[in-house]
C-alpha positions as CSV (number, residue, x, y, z in Angstrom):
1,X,-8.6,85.6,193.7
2,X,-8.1,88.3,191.6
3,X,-10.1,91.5,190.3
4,X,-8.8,94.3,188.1
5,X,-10.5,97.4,187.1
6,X,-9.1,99.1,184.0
7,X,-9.0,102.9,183.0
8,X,-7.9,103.3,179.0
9,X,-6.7,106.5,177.4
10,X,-6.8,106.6,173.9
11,X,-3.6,105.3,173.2
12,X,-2.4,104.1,176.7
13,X,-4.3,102.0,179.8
14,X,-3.5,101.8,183.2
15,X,-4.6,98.7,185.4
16,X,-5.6,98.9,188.7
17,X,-5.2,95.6,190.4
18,X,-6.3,94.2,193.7
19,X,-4.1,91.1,194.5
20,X,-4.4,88.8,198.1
21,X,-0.1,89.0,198.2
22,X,2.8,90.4,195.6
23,X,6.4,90.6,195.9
24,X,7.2,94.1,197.7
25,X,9.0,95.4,194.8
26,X,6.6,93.6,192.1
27,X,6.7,95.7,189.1
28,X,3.5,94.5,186.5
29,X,3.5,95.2,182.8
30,X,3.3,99.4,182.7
31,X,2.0,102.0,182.5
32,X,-0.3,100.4,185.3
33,X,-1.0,100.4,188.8
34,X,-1.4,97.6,191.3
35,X,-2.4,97.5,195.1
36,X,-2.2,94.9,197.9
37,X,-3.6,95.2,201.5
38,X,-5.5,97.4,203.3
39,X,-5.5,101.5,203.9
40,X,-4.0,103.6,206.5
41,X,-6.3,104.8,209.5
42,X,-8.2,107.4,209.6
43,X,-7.4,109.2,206.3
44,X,-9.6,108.7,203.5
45,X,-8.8,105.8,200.5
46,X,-6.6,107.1,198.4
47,X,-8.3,107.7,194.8
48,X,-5.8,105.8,192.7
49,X,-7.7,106.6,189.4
50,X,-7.3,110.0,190.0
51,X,-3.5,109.9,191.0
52,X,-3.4,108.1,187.0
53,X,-5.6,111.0,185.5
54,X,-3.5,113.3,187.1
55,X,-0.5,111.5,185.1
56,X,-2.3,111.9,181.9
57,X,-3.2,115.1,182.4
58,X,0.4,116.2,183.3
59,X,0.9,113.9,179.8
60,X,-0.9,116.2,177.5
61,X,0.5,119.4,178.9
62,X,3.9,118.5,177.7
63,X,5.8,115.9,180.0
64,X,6.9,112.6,177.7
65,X,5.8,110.8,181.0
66,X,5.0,110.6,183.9
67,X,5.0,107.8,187.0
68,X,3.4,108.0,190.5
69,X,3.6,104.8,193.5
70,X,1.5,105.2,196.2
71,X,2.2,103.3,199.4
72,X,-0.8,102.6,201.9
73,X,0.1,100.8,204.8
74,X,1.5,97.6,203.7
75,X,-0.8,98.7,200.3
76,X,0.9,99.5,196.9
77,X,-0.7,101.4,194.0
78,X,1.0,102.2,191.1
79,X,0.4,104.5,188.0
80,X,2.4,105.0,184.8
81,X,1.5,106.8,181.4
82,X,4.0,108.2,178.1
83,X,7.3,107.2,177.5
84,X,10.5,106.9,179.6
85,X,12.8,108.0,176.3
86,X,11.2,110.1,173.8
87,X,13.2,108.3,170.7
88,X,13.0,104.6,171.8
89,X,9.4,105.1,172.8
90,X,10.2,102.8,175.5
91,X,7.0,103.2,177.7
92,X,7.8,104.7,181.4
93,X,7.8,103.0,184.4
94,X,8.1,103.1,188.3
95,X,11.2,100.5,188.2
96,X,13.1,103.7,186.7
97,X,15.1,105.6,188.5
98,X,15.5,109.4,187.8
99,X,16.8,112.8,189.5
100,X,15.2,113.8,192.4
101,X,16.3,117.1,192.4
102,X,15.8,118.8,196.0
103,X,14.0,115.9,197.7
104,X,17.7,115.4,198.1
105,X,17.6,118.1,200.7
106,X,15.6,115.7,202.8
107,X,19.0,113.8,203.1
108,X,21.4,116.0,203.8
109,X,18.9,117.6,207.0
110,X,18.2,113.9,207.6
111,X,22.5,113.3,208.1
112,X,23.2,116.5,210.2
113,X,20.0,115.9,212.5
114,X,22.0,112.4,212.9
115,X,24.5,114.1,214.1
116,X,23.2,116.1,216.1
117,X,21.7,113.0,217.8
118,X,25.9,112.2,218.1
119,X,26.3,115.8,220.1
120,X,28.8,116.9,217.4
121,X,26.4,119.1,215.9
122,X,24.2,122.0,217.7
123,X,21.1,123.3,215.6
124,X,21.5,126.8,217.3
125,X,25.6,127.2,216.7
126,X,26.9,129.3,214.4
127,X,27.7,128.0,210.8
128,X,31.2,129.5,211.2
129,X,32.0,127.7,214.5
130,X,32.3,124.6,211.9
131,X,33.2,126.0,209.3
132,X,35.2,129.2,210.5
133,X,35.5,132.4,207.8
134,X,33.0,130.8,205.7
135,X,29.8,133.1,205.8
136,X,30.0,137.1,206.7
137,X,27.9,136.7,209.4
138,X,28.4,134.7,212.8
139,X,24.7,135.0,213.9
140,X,23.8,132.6,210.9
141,X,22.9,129.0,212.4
142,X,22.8,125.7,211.4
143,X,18.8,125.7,212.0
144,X,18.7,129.5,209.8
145,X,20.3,127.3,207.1
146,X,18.2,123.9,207.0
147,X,15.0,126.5,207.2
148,X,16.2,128.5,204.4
149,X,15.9,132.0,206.9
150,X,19.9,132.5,206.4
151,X,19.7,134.8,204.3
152,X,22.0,134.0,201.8
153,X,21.1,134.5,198.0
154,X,20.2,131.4,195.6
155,X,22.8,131.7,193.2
156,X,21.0,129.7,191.1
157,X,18.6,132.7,190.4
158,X,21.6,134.2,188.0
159,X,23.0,130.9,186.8
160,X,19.7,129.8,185.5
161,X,18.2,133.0,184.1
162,X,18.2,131.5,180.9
163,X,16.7,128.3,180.9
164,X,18.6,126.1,178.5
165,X,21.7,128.6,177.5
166,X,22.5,128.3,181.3
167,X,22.0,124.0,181.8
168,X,24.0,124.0,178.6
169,X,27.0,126.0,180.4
170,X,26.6,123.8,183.7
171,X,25.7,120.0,182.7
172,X,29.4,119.4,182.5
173,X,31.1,121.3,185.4
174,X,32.5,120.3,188.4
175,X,32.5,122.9,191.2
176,X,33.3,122.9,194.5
177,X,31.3,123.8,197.4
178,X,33.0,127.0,198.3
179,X,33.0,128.3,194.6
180,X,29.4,127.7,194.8
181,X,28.9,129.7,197.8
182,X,31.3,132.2,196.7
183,X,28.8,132.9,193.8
184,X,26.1,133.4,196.4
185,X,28.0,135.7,198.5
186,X,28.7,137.9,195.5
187,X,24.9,139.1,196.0
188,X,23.7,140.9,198.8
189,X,21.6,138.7,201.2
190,X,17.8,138.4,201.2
191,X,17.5,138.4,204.8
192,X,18.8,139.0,208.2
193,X,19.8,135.9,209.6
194,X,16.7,134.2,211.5
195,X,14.1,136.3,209.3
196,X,11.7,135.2,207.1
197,X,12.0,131.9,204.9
198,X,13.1,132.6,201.5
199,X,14.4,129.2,199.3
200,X,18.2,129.1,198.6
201,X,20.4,126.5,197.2
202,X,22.8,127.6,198.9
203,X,21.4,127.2,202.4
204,X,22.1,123.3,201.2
205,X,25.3,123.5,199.9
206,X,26.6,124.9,203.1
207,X,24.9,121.7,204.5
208,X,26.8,119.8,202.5
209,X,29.9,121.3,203.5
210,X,29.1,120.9,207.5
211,X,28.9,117.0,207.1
212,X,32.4,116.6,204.9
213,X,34.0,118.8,207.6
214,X,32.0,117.2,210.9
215,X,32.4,113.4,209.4
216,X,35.8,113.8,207.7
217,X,34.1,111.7,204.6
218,X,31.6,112.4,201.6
219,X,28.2,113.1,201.0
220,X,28.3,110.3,199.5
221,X,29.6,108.2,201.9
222,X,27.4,109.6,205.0
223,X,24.2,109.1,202.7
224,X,25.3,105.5,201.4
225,X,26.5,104.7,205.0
226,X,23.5,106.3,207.2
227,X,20.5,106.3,205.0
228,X,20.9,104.3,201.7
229,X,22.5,101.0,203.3
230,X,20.1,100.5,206.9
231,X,16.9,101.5,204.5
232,X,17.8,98.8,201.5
233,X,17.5,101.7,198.4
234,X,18.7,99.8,196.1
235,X,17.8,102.3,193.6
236,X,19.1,105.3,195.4
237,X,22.3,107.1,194.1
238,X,24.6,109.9,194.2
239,X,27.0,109.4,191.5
240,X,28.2,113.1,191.7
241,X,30.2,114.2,189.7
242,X,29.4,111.3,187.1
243,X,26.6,112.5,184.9
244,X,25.0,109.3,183.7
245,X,21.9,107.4,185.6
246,X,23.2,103.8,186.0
247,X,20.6,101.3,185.4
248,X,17.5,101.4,183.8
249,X,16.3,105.5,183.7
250,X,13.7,107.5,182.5
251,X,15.5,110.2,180.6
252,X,14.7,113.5,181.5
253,X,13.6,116.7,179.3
254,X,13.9,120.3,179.3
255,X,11.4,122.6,178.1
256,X,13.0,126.0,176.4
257,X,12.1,129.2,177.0
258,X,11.6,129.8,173.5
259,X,8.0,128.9,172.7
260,X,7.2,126.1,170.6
261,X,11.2,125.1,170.8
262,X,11.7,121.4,170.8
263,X,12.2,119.4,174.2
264,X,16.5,119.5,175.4
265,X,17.4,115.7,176.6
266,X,18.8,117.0,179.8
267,X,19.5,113.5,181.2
268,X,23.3,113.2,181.3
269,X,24.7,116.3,183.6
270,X,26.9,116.5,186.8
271,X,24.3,118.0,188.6
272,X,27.4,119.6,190.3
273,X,25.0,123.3,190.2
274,X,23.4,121.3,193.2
275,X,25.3,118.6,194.8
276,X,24.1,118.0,198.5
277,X,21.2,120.4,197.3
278,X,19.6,118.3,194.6
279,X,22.1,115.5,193.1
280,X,20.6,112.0,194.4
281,X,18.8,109.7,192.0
282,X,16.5,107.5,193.1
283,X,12.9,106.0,192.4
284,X,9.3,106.1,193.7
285,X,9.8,103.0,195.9
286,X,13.2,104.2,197.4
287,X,11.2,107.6,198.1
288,X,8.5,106.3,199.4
289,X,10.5,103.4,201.5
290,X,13.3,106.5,202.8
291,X,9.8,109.1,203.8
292,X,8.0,106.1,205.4
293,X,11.2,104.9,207.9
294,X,11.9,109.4,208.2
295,X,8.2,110.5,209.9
296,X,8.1,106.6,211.5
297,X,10.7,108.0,213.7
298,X,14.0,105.0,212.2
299,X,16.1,107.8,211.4
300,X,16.3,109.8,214.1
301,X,15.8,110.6,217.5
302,X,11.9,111.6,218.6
303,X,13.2,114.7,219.9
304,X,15.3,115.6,216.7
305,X,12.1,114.7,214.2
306,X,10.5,117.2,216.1
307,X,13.2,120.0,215.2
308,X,12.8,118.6,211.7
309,X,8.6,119.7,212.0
310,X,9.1,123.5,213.6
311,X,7.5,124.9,211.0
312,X,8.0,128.4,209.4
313,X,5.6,129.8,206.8
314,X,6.3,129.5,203.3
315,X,4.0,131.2,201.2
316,X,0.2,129.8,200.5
317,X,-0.7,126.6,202.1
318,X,2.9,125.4,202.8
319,X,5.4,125.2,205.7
320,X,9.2,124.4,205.7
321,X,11.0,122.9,208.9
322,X,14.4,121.7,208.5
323,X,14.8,120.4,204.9
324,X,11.7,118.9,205.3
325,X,8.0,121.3,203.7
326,X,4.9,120.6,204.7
327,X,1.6,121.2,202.6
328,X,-1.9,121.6,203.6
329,X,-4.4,120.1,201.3
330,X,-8.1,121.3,200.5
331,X,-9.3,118.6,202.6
332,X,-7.5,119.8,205.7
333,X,-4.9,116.8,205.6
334,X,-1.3,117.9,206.1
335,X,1.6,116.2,204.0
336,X,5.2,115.7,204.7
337,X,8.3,115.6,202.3
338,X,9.7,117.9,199.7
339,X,9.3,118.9,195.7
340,X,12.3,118.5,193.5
341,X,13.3,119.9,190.6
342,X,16.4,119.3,188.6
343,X,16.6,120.1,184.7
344,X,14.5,117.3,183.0
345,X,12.6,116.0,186.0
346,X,10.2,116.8,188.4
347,X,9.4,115.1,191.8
348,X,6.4,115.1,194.1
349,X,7.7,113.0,197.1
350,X,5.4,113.1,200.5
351,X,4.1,110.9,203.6
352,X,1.2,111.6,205.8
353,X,2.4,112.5,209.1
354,X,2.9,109.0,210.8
355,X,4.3,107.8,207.2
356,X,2.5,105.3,206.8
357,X,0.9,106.6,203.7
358,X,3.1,107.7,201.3
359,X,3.1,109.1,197.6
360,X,6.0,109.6,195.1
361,X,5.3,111.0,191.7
362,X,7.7,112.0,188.3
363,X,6.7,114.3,185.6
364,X,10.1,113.5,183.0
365,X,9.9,117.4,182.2
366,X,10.9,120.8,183.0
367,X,10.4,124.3,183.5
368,X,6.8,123.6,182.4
369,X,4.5,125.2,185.1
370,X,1.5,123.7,183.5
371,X,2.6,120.3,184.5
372,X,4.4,121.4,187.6
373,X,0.6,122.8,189.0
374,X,-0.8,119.5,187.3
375,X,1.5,117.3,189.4
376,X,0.1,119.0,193.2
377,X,-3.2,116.9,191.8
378,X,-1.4,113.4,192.6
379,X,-1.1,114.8,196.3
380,X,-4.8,115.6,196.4
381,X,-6.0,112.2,195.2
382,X,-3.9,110.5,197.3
383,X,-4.1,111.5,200.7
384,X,-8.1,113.3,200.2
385,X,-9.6,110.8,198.3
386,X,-12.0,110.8,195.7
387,X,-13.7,114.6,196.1
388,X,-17.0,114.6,198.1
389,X,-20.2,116.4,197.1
390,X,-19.7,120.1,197.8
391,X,-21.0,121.9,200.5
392,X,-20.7,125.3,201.5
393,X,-17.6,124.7,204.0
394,X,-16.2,122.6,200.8
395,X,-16.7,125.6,198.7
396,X,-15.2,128.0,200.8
397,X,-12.1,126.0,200.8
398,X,-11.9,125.5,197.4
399,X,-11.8,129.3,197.4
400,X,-9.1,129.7,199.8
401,X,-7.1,127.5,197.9
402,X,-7.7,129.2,194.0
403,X,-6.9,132.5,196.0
404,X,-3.5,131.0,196.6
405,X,-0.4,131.3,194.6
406,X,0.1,128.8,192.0
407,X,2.6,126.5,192.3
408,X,6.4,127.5,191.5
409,X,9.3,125.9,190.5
410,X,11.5,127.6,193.6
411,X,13.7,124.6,193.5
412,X,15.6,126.0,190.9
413,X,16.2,129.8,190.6
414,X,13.5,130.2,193.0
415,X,13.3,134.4,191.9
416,X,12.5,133.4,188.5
417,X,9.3,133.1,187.3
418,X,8.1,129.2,185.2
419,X,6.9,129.7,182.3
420,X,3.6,127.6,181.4
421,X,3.1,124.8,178.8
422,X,4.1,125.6,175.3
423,X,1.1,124.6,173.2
424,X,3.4,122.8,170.6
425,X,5.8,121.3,173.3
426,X,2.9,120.1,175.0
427,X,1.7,118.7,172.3
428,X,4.6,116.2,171.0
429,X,4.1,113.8,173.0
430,X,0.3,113.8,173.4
431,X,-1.7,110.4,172.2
């Protein structure tokens, strides 16, 4: 037995299909979405048709397209609309793998919270008992560093402060670690060590540093041989410093400062900028799988997930633990995971707190803060539900949350403001 419902745009549809049993990694004819089971406990049903008008909306507002898989408890909804590669037209969908950007960060706190489970690793040691001479300051600690309160400036912030004249001097560079750091610790720090959070690449990078020295191998190699390989990702890389996406991609755009400028195909890059901070590639069912097995507690010890969720504030109705954020959403449901941004591509990738709900959404695009405040609505339809009638405790809320700050790219040059959708950008790819 089989029912669909169908939702059309004017020049693209999205199904939504109810099926008794699909293969796990069943991938129908896109942009569509299908589902199988039954929800996860007490939160609301997700509202799937608004996760795709979410996707459309992001659409018009200048992302070529834009994906979203939503995993419910043994459940799978997916959502696609636009194109994967702007000349080919090919249409986009959730078998394509992209740049996650930071969500990488989830992995590298994922491998050193590992090892901390081995005893080679304390949270509250020094950085430079590790890594001796590296940072100034001997009171900055593992934990400072995967909770971004080190104090040590994003040197991303100067690399970036021009949006494409500064991917265009990057996309082909290979640089190590140290010279990465080096550039951060040409600026004074933002913080004392241990004060409040304020987002740094570089807190990452030094992460990425602790496991080569505490392993004596890659980040490739500990992510491949801790995460990717027990978990099955069969779609999750890190190629670094390779710059293509092998396999079938969704190619990624960048928007220009300049308005009205055409879109930059920032697809093929070393991500080297990043590296353990933002290089992995992955898709929405990897995501979703890796978040799911993280807060169900197959990663790592109970008592080190629960280091992962000490939470510090982070501006507005978010909190960051150790490489893991948490946001709050209007209906009072908390979500776990990270954003991601990498030149091209933008990533919404979060699981309720017992992951057994799970969400992972693309937006091909860039530096456009129209879309990146679109894309928060995919969280909103997926773990509230459909929105209720209002009443006055609704309304208050809704308040709180349009008194907040709008959402930033602080991925990426996280002192720089985003600018918002370029009306003639936006429009481009608009059906």
């Amino acid at each position: 037995m089989v029912s669909a419902t169908v939702v059309r745009g004017t020049a693209m549809a999205a199904a939504l299909v109810s099926l008794l049993a699909a293969p796990a990694h069943a991938v129908p004819g896109e942009p569509g979405a299908t589902t199988v089971g039954t929800r996860a406990g007490a939160l609301p049903a997700p509202d799937v048709t608004g996760v795709w008008n979410v996707l459309r909306g992001a659409q018009r507002q200048g992302a070529p397209g834009a994906i979203a898989r939503l995993d419910d408890r043994g459940t799978a909804h997916w959502a696609a609309v636009g194109v994967a590669d702007r000349k080919s037209r090919r249409p986009i969908s959730n078998a394509d793998r992209f740049r996650i950007g930071s969500v990488t960060k989830i992995f590298s706190a994922v491998v050193l919270l590992q090892l901390a489970d081995e005893k080679k690793l304390k949270l509250d040691a020094p950085v430079n008992r590790y890594l001796p001479g590296l940072l100034p300051d001997d009171r900055i600690t593992v934990r400072h560093v995967l909770s971004h309160r080190s104090g040590l400036y994003d040197y991303t912030n100067e690399m970036f402060a021009r949006t494409v004249p500064g991917f265009e001097a990057v996309r082909s560079k290979v640089f190590t670690y140290r010279q990465l750091v080096n550039r951060s610790l040409s600026k004074p720090r933002t913080t004392e060590p241990g004060g409040a959070y304020s987002y740094s690449n570089t807190n990452f990078v030094v992460a990425g540093m602790l496991i080569q020295k505490l392993t004596g191998h890659s980040v490739r190699t500990e992510y491949q041989n801790r995460i990717i390989k027990p978990l099955e990702l069969g779609d999750t890389f890190y190629v670094h410093p390779g710059k293509k996406i092998p396999g079938r991609h969704a190619r990624g755009y960048l928007t220009p400062d300049t308005a009205g400028a055409a879109l930059v195909d920032a697809t093929e890059q070393t991500v080297s900028w990043a590296q353990s901070a933002g290089a992995v590639i992955s898709t929405t069912r990897d995501l979703n799988t890796f978040l799911s097995a993280l807060l169900g507690g197959r990663l790592t010890s109970k008592a080190q997930l629960a280091q992962m969720q000490r939470w510090v504030p982070a501006g507005g109705t978010q909190a960051y633990g150790l490489g893991l954020r948490r946001r709050d959403l209007s209906c009072g449901i908390s979500v776990y995971g990270h954003t991601g941004a990498v030149q091209g591509y933008y990533t919404y990738a979060f699981a309720s707190k017992d992951g057994r709900r799970s969400l992972a959404a693309l937006a091909n695009t860039s530096n456009n803060g129209t879309v990146l405040n679109s894309m928060l609505g995919t969280l909103e339809s997926a773990f509230c539900g459909k929105p209720v009638k209002q009443t006055k405790q609704t309304k208050q809320a809704k308040q709180r949350r349009a008194s907040a700050p709008v959402e930033r790219y602080e991925d990426i040059a996280p002192g720089l403001r985003v600018p918002l959708a370029h009306p003639i950008a936006a429009e481009a790819d608009a059906d």
